[in-house]
C-alpha positions as CSV (number, residue, x, y, z in Angstrom):
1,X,-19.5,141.3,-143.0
2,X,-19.0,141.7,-139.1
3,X,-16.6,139.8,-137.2
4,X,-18.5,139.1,-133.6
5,X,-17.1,136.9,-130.6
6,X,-19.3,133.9,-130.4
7,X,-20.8,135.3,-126.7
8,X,-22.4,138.0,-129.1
9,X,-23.7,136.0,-131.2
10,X,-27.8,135.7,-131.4
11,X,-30.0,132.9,-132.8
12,X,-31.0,134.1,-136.5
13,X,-27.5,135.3,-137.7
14,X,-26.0,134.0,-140.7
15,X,-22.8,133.0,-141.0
16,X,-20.1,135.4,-143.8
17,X,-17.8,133.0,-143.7
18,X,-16.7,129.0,-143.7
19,X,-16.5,127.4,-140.2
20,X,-13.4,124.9,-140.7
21,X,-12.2,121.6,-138.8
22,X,-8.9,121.2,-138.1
23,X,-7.9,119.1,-141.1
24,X,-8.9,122.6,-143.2
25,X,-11.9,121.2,-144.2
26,X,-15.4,122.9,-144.4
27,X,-17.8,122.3,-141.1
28,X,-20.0,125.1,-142.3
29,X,-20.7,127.5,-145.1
30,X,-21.8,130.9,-145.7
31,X,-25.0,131.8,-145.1
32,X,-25.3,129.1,-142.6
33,X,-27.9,130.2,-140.3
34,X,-26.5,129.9,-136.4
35,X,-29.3,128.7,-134.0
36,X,-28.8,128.9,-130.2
37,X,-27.4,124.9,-130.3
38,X,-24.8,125.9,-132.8
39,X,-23.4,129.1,-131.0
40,X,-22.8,126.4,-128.2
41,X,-21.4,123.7,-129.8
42,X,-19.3,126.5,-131.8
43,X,-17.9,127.8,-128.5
44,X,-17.5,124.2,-127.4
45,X,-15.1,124.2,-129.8
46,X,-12.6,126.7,-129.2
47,X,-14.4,129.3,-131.5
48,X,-14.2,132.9,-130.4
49,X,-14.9,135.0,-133.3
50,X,-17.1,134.2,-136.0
51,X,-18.1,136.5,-139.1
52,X,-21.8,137.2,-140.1
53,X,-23.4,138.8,-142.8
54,X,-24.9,142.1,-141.8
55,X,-26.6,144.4,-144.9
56,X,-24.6,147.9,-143.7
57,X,-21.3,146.2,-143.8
58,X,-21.9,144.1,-146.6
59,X,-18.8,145.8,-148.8
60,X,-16.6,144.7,-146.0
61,X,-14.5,141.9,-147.2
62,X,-12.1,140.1,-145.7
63,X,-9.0,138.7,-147.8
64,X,-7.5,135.6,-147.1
65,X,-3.7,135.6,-146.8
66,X,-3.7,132.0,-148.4
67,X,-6.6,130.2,-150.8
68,X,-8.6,127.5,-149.3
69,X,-6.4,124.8,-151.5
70,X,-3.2,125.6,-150.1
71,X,-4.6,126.0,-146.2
72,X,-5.7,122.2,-146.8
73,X,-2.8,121.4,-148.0
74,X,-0.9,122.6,-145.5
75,X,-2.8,121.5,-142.7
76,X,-2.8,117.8,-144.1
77,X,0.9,117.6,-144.5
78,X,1.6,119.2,-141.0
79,X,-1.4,116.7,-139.4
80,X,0.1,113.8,-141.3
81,X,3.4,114.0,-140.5
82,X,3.3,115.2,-137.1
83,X,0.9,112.6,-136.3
84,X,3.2,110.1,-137.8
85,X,5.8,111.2,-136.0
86,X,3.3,111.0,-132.3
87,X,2.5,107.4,-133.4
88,X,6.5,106.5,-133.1
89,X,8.1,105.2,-130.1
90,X,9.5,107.8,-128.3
91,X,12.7,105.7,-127.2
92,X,13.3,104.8,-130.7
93,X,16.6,106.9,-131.5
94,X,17.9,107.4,-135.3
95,X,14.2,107.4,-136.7
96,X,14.4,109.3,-140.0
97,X,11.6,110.8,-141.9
98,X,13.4,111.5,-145.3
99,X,10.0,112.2,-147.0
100,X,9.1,115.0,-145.3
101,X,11.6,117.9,-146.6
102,X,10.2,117.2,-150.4
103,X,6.1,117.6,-149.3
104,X,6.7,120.6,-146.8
105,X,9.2,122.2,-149.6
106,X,6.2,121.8,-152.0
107,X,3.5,123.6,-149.3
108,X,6.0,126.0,-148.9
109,X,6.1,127.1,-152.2
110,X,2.3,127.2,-152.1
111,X,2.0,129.2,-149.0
112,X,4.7,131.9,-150.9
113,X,3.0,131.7,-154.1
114,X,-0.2,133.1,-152.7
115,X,1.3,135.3,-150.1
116,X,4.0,136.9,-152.8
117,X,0.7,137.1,-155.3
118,X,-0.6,139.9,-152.6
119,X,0.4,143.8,-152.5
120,X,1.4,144.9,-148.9
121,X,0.4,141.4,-147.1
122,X,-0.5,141.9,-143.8
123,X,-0.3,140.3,-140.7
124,X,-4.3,139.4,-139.9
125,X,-5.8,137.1,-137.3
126,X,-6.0,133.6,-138.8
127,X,-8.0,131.3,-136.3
128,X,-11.3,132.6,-136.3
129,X,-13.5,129.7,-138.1
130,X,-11.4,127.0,-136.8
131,X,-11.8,124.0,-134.8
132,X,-8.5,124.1,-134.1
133,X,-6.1,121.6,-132.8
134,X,-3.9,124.0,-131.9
135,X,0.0,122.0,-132.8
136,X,-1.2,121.9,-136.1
137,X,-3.0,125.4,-137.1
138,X,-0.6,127.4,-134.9
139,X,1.9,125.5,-137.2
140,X,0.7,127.3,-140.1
141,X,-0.2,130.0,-138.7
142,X,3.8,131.2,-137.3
143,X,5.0,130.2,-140.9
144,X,2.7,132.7,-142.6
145,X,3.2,135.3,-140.3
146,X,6.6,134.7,-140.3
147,X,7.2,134.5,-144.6
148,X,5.2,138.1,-144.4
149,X,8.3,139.8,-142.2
150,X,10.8,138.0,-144.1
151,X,9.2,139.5,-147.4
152,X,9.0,142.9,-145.9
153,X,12.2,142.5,-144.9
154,X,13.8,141.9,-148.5
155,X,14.5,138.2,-148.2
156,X,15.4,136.4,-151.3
157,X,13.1,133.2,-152.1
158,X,15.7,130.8,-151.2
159,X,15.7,132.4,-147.9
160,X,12.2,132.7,-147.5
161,X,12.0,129.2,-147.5
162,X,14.1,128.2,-144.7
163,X,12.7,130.8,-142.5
164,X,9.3,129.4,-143.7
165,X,10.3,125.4,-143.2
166,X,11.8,126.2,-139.9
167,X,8.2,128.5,-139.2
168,X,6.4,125.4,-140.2
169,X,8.5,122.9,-138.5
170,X,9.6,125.1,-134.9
171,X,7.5,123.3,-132.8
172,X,7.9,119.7,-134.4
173,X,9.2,118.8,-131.3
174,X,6.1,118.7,-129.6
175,X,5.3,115.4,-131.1
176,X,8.1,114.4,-129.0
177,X,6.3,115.3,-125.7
178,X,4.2,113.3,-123.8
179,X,0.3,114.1,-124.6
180,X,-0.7,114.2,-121.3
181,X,2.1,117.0,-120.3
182,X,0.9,118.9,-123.9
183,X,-3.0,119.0,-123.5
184,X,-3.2,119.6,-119.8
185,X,-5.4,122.1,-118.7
186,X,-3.9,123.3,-115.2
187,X,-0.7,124.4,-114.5
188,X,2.6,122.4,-115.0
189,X,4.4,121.5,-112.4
190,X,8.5,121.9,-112.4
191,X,8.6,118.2,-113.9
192,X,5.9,118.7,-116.6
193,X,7.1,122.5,-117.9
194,X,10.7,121.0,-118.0
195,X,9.2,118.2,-120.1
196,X,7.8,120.9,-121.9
197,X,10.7,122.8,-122.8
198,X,12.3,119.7,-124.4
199,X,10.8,120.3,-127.3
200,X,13.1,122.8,-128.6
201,X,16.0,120.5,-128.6
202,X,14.0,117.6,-129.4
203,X,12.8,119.2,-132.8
204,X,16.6,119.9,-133.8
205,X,17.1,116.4,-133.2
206,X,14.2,115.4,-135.6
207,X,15.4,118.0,-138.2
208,X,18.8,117.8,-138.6
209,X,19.7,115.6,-140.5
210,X,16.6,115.4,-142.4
211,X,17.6,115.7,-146.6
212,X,15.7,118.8,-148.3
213,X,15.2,120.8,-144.5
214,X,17.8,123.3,-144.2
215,X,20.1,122.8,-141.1
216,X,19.3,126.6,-140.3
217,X,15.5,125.3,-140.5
218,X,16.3,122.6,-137.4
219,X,18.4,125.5,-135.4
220,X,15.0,127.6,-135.7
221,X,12.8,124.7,-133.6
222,X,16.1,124.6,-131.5
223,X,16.3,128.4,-130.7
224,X,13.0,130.2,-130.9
225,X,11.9,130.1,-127.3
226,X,15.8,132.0,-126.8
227,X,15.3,135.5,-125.7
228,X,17.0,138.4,-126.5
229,X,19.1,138.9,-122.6
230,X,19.7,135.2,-122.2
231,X,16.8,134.3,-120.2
232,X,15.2,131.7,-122.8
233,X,15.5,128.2,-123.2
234,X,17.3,125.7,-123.7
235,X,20.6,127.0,-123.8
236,X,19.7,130.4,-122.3
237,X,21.9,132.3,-125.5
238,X,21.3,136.0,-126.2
239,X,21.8,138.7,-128.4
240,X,23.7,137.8,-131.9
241,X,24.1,134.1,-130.7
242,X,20.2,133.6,-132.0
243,X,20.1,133.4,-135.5
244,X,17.6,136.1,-137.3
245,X,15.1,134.1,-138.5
246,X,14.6,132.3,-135.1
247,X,14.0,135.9,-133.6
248,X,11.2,136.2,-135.9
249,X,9.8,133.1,-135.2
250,X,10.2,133.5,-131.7
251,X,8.0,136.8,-132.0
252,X,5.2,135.6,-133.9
253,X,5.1,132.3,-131.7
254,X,4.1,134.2,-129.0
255,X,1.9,136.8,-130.9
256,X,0.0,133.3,-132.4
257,X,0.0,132.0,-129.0
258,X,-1.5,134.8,-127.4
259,X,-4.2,135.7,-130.1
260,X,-5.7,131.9,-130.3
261,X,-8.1,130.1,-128.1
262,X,-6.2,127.6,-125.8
263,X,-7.6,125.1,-123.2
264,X,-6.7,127.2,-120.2
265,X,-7.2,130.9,-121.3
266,X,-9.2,133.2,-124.3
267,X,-7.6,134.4,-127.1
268,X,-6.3,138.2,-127.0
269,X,-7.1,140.8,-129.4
270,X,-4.5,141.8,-131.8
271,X,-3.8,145.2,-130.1
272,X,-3.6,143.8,-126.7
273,X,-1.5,141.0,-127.1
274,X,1.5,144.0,-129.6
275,X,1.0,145.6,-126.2
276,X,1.9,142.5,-124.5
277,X,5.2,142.1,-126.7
278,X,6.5,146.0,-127.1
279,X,6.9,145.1,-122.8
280,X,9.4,143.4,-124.0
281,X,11.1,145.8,-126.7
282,X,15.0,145.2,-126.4
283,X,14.8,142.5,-123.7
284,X,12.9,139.6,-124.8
285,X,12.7,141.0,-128.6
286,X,14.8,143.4,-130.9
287,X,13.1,146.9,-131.3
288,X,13.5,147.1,-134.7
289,X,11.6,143.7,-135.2
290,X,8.9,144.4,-133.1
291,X,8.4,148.0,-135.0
292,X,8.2,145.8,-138.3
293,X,6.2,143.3,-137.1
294,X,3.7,146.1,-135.3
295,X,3.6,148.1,-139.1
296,X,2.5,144.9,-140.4
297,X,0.3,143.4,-137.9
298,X,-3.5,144.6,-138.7
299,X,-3.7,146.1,-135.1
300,X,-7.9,146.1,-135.5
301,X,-9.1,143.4,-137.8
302,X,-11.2,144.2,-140.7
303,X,-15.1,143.8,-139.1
304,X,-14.6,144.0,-135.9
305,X,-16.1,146.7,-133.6
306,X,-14.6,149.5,-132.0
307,X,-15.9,152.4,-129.6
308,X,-14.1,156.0,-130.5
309,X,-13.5,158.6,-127.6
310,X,-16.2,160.5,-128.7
311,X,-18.9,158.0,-127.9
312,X,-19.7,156.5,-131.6
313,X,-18.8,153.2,-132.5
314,X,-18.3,151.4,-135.4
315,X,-16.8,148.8,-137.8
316,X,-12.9,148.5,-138.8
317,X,-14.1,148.7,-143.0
318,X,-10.7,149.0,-143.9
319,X,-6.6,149.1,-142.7
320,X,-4.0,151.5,-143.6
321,X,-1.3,149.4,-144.9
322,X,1.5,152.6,-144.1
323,X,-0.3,153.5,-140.5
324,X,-2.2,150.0,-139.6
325,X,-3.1,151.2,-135.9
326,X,-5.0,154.1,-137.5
327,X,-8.0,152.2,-139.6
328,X,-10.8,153.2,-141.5
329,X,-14.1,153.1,-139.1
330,X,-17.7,153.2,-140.6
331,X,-19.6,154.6,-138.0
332,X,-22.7,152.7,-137.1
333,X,-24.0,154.1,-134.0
334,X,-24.0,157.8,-132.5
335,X,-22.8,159.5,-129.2
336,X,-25.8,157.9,-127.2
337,X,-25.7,154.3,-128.7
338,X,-28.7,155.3,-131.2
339,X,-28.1,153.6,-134.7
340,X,-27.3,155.9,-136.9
341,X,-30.1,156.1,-140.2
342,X,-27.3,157.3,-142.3
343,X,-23.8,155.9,-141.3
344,X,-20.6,157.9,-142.6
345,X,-16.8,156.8,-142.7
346,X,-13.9,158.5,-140.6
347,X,-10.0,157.8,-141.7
348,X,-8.0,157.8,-138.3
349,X,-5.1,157.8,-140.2
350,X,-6.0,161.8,-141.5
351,X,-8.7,162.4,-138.1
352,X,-5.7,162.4,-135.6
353,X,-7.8,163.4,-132.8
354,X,-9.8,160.6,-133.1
355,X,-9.1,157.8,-130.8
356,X,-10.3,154.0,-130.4
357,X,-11.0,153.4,-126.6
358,X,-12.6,150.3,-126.7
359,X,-13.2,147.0,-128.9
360,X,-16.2,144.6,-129.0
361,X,-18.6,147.2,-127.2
362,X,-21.5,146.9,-129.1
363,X,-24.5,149.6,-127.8
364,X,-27.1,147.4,-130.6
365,X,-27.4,144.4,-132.8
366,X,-30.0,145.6,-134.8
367,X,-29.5,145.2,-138.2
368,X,-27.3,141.8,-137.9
369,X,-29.0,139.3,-139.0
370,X,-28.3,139.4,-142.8
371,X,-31.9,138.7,-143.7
């Protein structure tokens, strides 16, 4: 299968994998065949990338970090319960929620089951194929990220899970916010980003006292937009004053943030948005983290297209779980742009001189169509 961005997409194509909605359920299956009306309304959406069959990459599979039961799962308990707690009057002080430690403890253990289950989980794009709403999948989506740095980083399963429930749970605090200030499209004004930045405290509020969420779970919605030299938010603490796990978070809330589709800007690719972080290597972040986090991140995601220096391009067919910037590339296409009648494989991991200068150029879609 190929992963394409929807503007590359042609009429004809099949799809190689599900289209959800944001409750995790299915839109569209494999083998759907996009027309012209569906690329639009797909893009409509919020869809950037989609996966198609295509019959010379047809070995290529793509793993997903967590089966399709425990993604819905997930999904309805974070939609349900945020949702409930959106529907509650926002001047109503002392509200409790005491079911909701129990059901997320329970997703939890799914979420770990499937992700422990897995040899050398890695961090992959998860919001291609989503009509997302973007509270509730980027929700998921830093708690998974997040429970695969904790388990490369030796955690015990006790302490996976609060660093998972307060993954799940960091920006629970949004439900808090007024819906206007959270979906707008334009810039904030001082007023409305101050609004904003409520949340943090506003989600320690919610947690705290909540039976079955850890208190180190609330401090994690209360500190992950704190930076490493104090210039965060709310309290503006640094260094060893932020707990551990809320560094982590912090990280992969803005990795998530800046690889998904939101109302006022396009996703970035995985490499561009590390980029984006490692500026801030010992001043935003701790070096060490982001160095873990960029061995585990899947730098080019399986499918996707890539141009090398020497003028070939290809597909990423495969990632190098102990060198993950340095993938396996089928070579589709030669020197000139010609497609190649006989492709061949190249290991960048063992082909040093062989560099990636470009991603998404694509010289022909011949051959894509998956008849």
């Amino acid at each position: 299968m190929r992963l394409l961005p929807i503007h590359m997409c042609q009429p004809g194509m099949k799809l190689a994998k599900k289209i959800y909605s944001e409750e995790g359920l299915v839109l569209l299956s494999e083998r759907m065949e996009l027309t012209t009306k569906l690329i639009s309304r797909l893009s409509e959406c919020g869809i950037s990338f989609v996966y198609i069959e295509d019959p010379r990459t047809s070995d290529i599979i793509i793993p997903d970090l967590i089966s399709e039961e425990t993604r819905h799962r997930a999904l309805m308990e974070i939609r349900s319960n945020f949702r409930d707690m959106m529907d509650r009057p926002k001047s109503k002080t002392g509200v409790s929620y005491p079911y909701i430690g129990k059901s997320f403890r329970h997703v939890m253990n799914m979420v770990l089951d499937d992700l422990t289950a897995q040899k050398d989980a890695m961090v992959m794009l998860m919001n291609m194929g989503i009509v997302d709403n973007y509270l509730f999948n980027h929700s998921l989506n830093v708690c998974i990220y997040s429970s695969i740095l904790g388990i490369a980083s030796g955690y015990s399963r006790e302490e996976l899970m609060t660093l998972g429930l307060g993954a799940m749970l960091h920006d629970v605090g949004k439900t808090q916010i007024n819906t206007n200030v959270l979906k707008k499209t334009g810039s904030l004004t001082h007023d409305e980003y101050e609004e904003m930045k409520r949340h943090a405290e506003r989600g320690y509020y919610l947690l705290k006292d909540e039976p079955n969420i850890p208190l180190l779970a609330a401090h994690c919605a209360y500190q992950h937009h704190e930076r490493l030299d104090g210039s965060g938010y709310p309290r503006g603490i640094n260094g060893n004053e932020i707990h551990e796990y809320a560094k982590w978070i912090g990280l992969v809330d803005s990795y998530d943030a800046m690889t998904t589709t939101r109302i006022y800007r396009s996703p970035m690719l995985p490499h561009q948005a590390v980029e984006s972080l490692y500026a801030g290597s010992g001043t935003l972040y701790e070096q060490r983290m982001l160095q873990l986090f960029r061995d585990k991140v899947a730098i080019y995601p399986l499918g996707i297209t890539v141009k090398l220096h020497t003028g070939e391009s290809g597909v990423v067919m495969d990632i190098n779980s102990s060198c993950a910037h340095r993938p396996v590339i089928r070579v589709l296409y030669g020197e000139t742009g010609e497609e190649l009648k006989v492709p061949y494989e190249i290991d960048l991991s063992t082909n040093l001189t062989t560099m990636i200068i470009a991603v998404n150029e694509e010289p022909s879609l011949a051959g894509t169509s998956g008849a």
